[in-house]
Phi, psi and omega in degrees: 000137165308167156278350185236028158254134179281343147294335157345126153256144211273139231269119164285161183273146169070341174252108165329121166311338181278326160297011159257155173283129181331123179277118188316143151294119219282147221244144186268174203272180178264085270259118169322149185274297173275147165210140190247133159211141213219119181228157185281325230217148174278164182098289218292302178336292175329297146309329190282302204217029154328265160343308177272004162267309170308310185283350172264350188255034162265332183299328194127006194285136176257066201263136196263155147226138184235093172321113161284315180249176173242031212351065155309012183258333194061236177203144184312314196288324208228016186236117208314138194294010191213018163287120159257180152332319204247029191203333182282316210304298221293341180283314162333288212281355159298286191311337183279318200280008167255339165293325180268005159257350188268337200265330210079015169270135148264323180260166200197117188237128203252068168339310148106040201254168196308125163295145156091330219237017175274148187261139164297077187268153164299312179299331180289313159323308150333278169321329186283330191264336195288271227292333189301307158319307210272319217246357182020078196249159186289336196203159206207120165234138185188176185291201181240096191287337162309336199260107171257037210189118135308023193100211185250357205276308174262105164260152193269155192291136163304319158314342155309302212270348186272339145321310186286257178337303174292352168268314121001273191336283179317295181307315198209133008253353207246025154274311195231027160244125194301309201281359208269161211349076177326301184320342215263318162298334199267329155277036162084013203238093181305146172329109156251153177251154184247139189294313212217140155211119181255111193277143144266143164099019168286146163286022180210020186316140195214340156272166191206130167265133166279113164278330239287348156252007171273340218258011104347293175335289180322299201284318182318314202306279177337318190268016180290320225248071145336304182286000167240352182253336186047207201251060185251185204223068176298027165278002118356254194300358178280313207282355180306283187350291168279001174258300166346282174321288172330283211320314214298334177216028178067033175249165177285343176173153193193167179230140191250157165177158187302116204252132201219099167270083204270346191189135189284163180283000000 
């Protein structure tokens, strides 16, 4: 192992390496009873954490998704030169919502903020901490906002990483501090704290979901969102994907993420 495995373990002075005890192997966590997942764009959710969303609500998971945009910017490649903005949301915001029945989700909360143009706003926050409150889920999924960069290939969209951050934000400190935008008591919505946050797309990634019966799902959910696949077929690079990952723990295919434990059950 390297100095840049975030798995690593750090060398005892005085103690044979052969004297230490094996590191256990980590075990997968049990699909949250509530899960809130909070993205910038529809379509991210898909790419991202499709699979491990499809395998908690067969479990029983009862889970929201939450559109910060309705991604009215669209996609260079596949969204028509005489398409506006006000004529792509509703179509987009279709498309999440047949992806997220192919997912097994039922609710679906449409924020309603600019595609391309989101700011780490207060106001965004707010809303963020509103919907956490009204719907109290055990577990919360979203990106990784540190990570800007990908390999050499890939910059991560400013709209990720600022999701990811204002969601974060949102879970600690201002989900489960009473005094913090106090109006949020006056609608009735008591402090909650969420348990479990599971980051994706991390470099420090430490948990791993087996898809490997998910992942036909997945890739279906995903080919909801026409207006962004045009007429390419991403199952290829979804099933890469997911062996990568997977290999890291000897599965046929997996979604990996930064596993964050804030409060015991």
């Amino acid at each position: 192992m390297t100095a840049e495995d975030p798995e690593a373990e750090s060398a005892t002075p005085g103690v044979p390496e052969r004297a230490k005890p094996a590191k256990a192997a980590r075990r997968e966590p049990p699909a949250p009873k509530r899960v809130m997942s909070i993205h910038a764009h529809p379509d991210d959710q898909e790419f991202t954490v499709g699979g491990t969303l499809a395998k908690w609500a067969r479990a029983g998971s009862e889970i929201v998704t939450v559109c910060i945009t309705s991604g009215g910017a669209g996609s260079n490649d596949h969204t028509p030169a005489d398409m506006t903005r006000e004529a792509l949301v509703p179509i987009r915001e279709e498309e999440q919502r047949e992806a997220c029945r192919v997912l097994g989700i039922s609710e679906v909360v449409f924020l309603g903020y600019e595609d391309g143009m989101l700011e780490p706003s207060l106001e965004l926050r707010r809303e963020l901490t509103r919907i956490i409150r009204r719907c109290e889920p055990d577990a919360v999924v979203c990106g990784d906002p540190t990570m800007r960069f990908y390999g050499s290939m890939y910059m991560n969209h400013p709209d990720h990483r600022v999701a990811s951050d204002v969601a974060l934000d949102a879970v600690f400190p201002s989900a489960e501090t009473r005094l913090i935008f106090p109006e949020l008591l006056a609608e009735g919505l008591e402090p909650h704290k969420v348990r479990l946050v599971f980051i994706h797309g991390s470099a420090q990634s430490d948990t791993f979901i087996d898809i490997s019966d998910q992942l036909e799902v997945k890739v279906a959910a995903l080919k909801q969102h026409k207006t962004q696949m045009g007429p390419w077929d991403p199952t290829d690079m979804i099933a890469e994907w997911a062996r990568e990952q997977g290999a890291k723990r000897r599965l046929k295919a997996a979604e990996a993420f930064r596993l964050m434990r804030l409060h015991e059950s």
